[in-house]
C-alpha positions as CSV (number, residue, x, y, z in Angstrom):
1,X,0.0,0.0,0.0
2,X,1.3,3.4,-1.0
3,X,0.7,5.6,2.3
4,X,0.2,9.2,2.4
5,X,2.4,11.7,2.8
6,X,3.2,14.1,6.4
7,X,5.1,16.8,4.8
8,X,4.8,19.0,7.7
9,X,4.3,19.2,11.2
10,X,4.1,21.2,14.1
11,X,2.7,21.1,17.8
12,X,3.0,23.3,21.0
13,X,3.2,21.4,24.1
14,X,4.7,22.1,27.7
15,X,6.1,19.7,30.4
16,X,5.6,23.1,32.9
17,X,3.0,22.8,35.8
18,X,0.7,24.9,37.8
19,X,-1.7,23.7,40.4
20,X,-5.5,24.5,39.8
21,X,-7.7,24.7,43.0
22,X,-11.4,23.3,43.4
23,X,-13.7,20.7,44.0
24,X,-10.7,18.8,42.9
25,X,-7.5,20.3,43.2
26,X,-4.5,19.0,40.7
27,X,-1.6,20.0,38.4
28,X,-1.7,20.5,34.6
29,X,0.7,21.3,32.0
30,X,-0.2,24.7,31.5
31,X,1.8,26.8,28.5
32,X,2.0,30.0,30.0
33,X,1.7,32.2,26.9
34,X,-2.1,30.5,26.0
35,X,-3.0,31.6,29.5
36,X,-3.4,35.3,28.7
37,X,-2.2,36.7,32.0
38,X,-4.6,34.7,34.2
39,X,-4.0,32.2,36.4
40,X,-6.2,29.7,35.7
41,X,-6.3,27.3,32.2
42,X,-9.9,27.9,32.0
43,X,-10.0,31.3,31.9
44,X,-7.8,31.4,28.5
45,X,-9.2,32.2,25.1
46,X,-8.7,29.5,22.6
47,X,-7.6,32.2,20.0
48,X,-4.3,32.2,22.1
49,X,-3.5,28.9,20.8
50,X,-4.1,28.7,16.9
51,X,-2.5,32.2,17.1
52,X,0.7,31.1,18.2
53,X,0.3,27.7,16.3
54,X,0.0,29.3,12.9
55,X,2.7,32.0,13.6
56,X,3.7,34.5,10.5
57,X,6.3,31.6,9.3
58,X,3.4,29.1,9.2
59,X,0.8,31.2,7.8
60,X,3.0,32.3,5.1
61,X,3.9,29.1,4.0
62,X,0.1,27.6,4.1
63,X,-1.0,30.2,2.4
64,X,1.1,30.1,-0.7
65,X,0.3,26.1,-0.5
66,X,-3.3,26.8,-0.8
67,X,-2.8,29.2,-4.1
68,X,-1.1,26.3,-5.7
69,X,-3.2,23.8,-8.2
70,X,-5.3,21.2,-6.1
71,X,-7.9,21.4,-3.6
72,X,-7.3,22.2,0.5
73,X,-9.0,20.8,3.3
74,X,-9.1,21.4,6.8
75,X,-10.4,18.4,9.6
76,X,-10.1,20.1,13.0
77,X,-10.1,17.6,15.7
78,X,-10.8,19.2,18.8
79,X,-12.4,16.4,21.2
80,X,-15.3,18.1,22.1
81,X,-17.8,20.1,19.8
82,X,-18.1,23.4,22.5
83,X,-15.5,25.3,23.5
84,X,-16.0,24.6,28.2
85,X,-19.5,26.4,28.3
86,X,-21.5,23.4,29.3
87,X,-19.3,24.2,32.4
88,X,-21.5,26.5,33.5
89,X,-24.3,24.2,33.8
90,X,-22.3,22.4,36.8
91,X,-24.1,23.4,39.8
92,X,-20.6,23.1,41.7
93,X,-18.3,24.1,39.6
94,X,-18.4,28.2,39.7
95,X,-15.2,29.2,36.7
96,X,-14.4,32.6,35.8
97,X,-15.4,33.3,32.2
98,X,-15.1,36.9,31.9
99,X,-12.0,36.8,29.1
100,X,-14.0,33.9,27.5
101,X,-14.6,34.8,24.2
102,X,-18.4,33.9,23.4
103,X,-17.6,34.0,19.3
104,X,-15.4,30.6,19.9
105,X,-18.1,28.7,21.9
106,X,-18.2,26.3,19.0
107,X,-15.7,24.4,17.5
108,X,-17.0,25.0,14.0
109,X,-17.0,28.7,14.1
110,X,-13.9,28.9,14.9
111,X,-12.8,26.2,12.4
112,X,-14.1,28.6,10.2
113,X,-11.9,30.9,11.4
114,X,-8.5,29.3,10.9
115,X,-9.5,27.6,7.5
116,X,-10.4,31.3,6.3
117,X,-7.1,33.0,7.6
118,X,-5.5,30.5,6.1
119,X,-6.7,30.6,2.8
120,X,-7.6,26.9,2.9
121,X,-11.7,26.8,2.1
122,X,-12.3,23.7,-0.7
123,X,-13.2,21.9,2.2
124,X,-13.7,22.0,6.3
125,X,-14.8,19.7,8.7
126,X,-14.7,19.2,12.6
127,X,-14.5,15.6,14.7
128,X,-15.3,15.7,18.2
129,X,-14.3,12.0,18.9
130,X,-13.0,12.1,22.3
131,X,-9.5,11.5,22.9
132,X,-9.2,10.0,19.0
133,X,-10.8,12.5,17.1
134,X,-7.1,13.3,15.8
135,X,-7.1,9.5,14.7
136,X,-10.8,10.3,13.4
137,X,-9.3,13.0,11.0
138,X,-6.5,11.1,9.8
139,X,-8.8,8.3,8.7
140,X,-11.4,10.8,7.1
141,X,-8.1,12.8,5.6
142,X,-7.1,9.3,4.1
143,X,-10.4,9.0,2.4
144,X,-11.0,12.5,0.4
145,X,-7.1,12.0,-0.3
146,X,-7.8,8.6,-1.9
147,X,-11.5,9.5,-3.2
148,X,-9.9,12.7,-5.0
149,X,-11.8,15.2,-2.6
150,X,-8.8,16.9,-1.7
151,X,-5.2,17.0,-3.2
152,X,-3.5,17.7,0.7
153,X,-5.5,18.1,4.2
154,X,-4.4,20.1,7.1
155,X,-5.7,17.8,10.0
156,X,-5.8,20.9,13.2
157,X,-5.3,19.0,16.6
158,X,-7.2,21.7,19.5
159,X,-8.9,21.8,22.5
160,X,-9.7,23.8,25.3
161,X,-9.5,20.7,27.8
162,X,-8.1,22.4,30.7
163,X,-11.3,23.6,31.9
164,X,-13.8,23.3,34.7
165,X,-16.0,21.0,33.4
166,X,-12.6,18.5,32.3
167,X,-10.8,19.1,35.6
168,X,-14.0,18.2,37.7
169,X,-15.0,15.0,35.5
170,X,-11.5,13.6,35.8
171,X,-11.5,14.5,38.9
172,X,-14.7,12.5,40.1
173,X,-13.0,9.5,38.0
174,X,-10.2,9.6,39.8
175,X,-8.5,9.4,36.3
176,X,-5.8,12.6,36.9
177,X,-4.1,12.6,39.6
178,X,-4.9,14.7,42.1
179,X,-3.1,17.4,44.3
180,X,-3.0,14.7,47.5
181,X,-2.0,11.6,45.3
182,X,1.0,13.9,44.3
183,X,1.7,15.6,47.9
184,X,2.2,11.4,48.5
185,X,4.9,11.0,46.4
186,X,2.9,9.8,43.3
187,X,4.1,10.8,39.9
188,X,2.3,10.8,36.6
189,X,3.4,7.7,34.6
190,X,2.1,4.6,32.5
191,X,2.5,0.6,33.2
192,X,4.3,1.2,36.4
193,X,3.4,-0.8,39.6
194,X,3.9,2.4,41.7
195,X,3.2,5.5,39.8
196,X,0.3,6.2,37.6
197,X,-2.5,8.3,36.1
198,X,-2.1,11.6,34.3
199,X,-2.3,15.5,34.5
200,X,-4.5,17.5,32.0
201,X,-2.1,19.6,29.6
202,X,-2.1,22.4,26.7
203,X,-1.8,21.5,23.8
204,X,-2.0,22.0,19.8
205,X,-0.7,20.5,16.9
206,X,-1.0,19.8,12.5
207,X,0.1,17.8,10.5
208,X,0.2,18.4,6.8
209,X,-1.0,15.1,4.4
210,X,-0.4,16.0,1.0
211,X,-1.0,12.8,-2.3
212,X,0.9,12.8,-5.5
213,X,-0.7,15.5,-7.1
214,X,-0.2,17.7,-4.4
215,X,3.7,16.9,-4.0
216,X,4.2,17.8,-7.5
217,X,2.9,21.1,-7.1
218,X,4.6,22.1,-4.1
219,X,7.9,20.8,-4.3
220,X,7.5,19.3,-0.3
221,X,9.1,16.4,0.9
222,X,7.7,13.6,2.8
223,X,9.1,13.0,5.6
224,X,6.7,10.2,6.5
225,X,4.1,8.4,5.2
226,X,0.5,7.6,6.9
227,X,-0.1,3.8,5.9
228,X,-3.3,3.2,7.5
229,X,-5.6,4.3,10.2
230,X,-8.4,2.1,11.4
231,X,-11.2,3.1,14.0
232,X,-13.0,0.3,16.5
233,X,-14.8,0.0,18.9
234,X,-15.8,-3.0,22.4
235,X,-18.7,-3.7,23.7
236,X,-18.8,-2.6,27.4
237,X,-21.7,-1.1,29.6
238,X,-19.6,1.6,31.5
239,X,-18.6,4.4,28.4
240,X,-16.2,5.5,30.9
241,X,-14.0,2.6,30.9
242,X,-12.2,0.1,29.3
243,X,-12.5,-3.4,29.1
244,X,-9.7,-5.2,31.1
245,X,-9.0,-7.9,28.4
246,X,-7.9,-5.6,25.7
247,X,-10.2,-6.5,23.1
248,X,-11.0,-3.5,21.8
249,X,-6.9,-2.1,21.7
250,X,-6.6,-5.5,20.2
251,X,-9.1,-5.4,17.6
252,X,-7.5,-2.0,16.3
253,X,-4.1,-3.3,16.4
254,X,-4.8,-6.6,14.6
255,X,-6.9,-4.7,11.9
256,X,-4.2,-1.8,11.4
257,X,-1.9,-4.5,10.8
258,X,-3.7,-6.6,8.6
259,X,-4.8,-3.9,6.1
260,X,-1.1,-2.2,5.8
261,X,0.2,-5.1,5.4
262,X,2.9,-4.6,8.0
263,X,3.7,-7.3,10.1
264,X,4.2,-7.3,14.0
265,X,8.6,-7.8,13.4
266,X,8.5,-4.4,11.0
267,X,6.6,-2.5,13.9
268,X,10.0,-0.1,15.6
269,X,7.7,0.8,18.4
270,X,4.8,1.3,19.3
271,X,3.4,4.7,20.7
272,X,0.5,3.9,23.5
273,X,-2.2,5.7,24.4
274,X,-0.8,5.7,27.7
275,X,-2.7,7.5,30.0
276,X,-1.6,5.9,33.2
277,X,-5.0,5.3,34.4
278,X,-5.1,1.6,36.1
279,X,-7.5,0.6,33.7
280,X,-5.7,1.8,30.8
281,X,-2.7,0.8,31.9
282,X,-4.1,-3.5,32.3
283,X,-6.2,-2.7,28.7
284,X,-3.6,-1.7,26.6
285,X,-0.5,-3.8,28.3
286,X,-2.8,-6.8,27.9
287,X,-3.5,-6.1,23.9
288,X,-0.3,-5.6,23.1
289,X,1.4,-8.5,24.6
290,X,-1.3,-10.5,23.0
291,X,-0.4,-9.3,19.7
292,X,3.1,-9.0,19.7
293,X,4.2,-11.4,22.5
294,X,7.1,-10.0,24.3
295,X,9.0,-8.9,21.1
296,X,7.9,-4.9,21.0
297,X,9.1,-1.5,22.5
298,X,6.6,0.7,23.8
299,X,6.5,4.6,24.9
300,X,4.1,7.4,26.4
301,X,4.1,10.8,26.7
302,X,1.3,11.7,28.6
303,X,3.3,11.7,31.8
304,X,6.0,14.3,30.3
305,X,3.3,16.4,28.6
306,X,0.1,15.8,29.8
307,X,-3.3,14.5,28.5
308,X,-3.9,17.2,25.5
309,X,-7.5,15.2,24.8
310,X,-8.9,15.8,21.5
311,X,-5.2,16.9,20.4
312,X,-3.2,14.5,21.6
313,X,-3.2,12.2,18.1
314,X,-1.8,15.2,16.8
315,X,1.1,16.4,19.0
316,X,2.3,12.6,20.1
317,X,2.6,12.2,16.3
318,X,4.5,15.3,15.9
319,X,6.4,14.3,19.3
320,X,7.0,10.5,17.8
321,X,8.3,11.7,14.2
322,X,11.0,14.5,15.6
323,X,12.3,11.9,18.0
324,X,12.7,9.4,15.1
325,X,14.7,11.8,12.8
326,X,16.9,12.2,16.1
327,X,17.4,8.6,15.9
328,X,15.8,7.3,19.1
329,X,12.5,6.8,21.0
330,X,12.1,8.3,24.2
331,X,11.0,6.6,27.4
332,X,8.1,6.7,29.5
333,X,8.8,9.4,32.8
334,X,8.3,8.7,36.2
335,X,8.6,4.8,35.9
336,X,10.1,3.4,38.9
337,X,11.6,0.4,37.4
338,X,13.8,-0.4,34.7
339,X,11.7,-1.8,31.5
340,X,12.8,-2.6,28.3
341,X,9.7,-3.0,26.9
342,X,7.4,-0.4,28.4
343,X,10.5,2.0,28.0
344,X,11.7,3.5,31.1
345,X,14.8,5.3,29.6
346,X,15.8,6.7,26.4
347,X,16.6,4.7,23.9
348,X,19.0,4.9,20.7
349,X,16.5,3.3,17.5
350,X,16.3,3.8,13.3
351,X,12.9,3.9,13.1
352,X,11.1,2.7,10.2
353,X,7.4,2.3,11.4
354,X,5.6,3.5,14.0
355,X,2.2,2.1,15.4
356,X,-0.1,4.8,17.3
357,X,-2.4,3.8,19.5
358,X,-5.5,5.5,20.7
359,X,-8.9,5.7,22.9
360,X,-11.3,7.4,23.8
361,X,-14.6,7.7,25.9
362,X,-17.4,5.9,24.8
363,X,-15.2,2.5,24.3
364,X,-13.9,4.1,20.9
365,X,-10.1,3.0,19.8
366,X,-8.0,3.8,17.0
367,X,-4.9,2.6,15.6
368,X,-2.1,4.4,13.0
369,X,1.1,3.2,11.2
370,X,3.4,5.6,10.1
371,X,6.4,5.1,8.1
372,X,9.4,7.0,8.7
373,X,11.3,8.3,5.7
């Protein structure tokens, strides 16, 4: 299967913390500069984030793309179709929204926005998929790339999912970890006995997907290739979780696989999910090891970065592709043991596929092979 082409990527992510107070206190990457001189993630304006992801350089260059021949799409995947207002609706939750902007409430206005000041309007779509809608826009990005719809997609990773209503679901999920787990000594990491579950974080991310068409007109370079994404889904009666067998990680995996024709030996490492929740954690570990026996390298980033939500697909691909050119694969933080599988160091690797893994609420999984040029 000829793949296609990432010719361009970029995210904005940050490994800095800053404790939020509230029904449930805890830490989160923040990115100071989205924060717009407030102290709290919620009370940012989600304008402060495309802005500084589409910077003059950026802009420039996407904006001579879109004048060449071909048509331009936009997918932005932001995880959640409003912008924190349903916040408000939470009789215990009381958040500051005075710098809110009420003009970005929803996602597609302000798709609308970027795809226009970009000069990018053949095409523009939103996904609100939970944590995979950056997965969801890679597969949909596949099929107007095959299907002629589009000659090269800008897929927009986005969301404002350090807010009140996040922090407090999380929080009542004991999913993040909360200001006393970490006064205790506990450390955000993934398929550790000891340490475990994640902090929310910031941040925002594209990639650029261009097919043959496309490449001929701009001149770009691939410097990786999207083989396949698949989408799945398990059958479980809690949306919230995850079944501990694996199947639906599994199903994914073996399906991704099958349909790229790339076999489990070819696979350099695989980049989890890897939120650190305990039943995330027995889900994925258990899928993998099923599929791959004990012959695999595995990584997270969630514990370095944060849980970005509906961007996450997005920056960990950006993340996973600068690492590979620097010719290794970094480990998993905060583990408290040596593992060679579920890295806990840095290691030194020529990378030559990549398999992404990802879930999302509502027993939704995805699953992504990229090859590295």
């Amino acid at each position: 299967m000829t793949g296609i082409a990432i010719t361009r990527t970029k995210a904005l992510y940050t490994a800095e913390t800053s404790l939020i107070n509230g029904n449930y206190p805890q830490y989160a990457n923040f990115i100071p500069s989205f924060l717009d001189k407030v102290s709290t993630g919620y009370r940012y304006t989600c304008e402060n984030m495309y802005t500084e992801l589409f910077d003059k350089e950026e802009t420039a260059f996407l904006k001579e793309l879109a004048q060449k021949e071909g048509r331009n799409a936009v997918i932005i995947a932001s995880g959640t179709s409003e912008w924190a207002g349903s916040s408000r609706l939470m009789a215990n939750v009381e958040p500051d929204f005075t710098i809110k902007i009420p003009f970005y409430m929803l996602i597609n206005i302000l798709s609308g926005k970027i795809a226009n000041k970009l000069g990018w309007t053949d095409y523009l779509t939103t996904d609100a998929t939970a944590c995979i809608s950056g997965y969801k826009a890679l597969f949909e990005a596949e099929l107007l790339l095959r299907n002629d719809i589009a000659d090269r997609v800008l897929v927009v990773g986005i969301d404002d999912q350090v807010n009140a209503m996040v922090i407090e679901l999380f929080g009542m999920l004991d999913a993040s970890l909360s200001e006393a787990d970490e006064k205790k000594g506990l450390k955000p990491s993934s398929f550790d006995e000891v340490n475990h579950g994640f902090r929310l974080g910031h941040g925002v991310g594209y990639v650029l997907l261009e097919n043959e068409k496309s490449l001929k007109e701009s001149g770009n370079k691939p410097i990786a290739y999207v083989e396949k994404t698949v989408l799945g889904m398990e059958k479980l009666d809690n949306p919230f979780g995850q079944s501990p067998d694996g199947v639906g990680y599994k199903k994914v995996i073996l399906d991704v696989l099958e349909k790229s024709n790339i076999s489990q030996k070819d696979i350099s490492f695989i980049k989890t999910h890897g939120t650190g929740s305990k039943s995330n954690s027995i889900s994925e570990s258990k899928a993998i090891r099923e599929c791959f026996g004990e012959d695999f390298i595995a990584t997270s980033y969630k514990s370095e970065i944060g849980h970005t939500l509906g961007a996450n697909a997005i920056v960990e691909l950006d993340i996973a592709l600068k690492d590979a050119k620097n010719g290794f694969v970094r480990g998993i933080k905060n583990r408290t043991k040596e593992d060679h599988q579920f890295l806990s160091y840095d290691k030194p690797m020529d990378v030559k596929n990549i398999l992404c893994l990802g879930s999302g609420m509502g027993n939704v999984y995805a699953a992504s092979i990229i090859k590295v040029v």
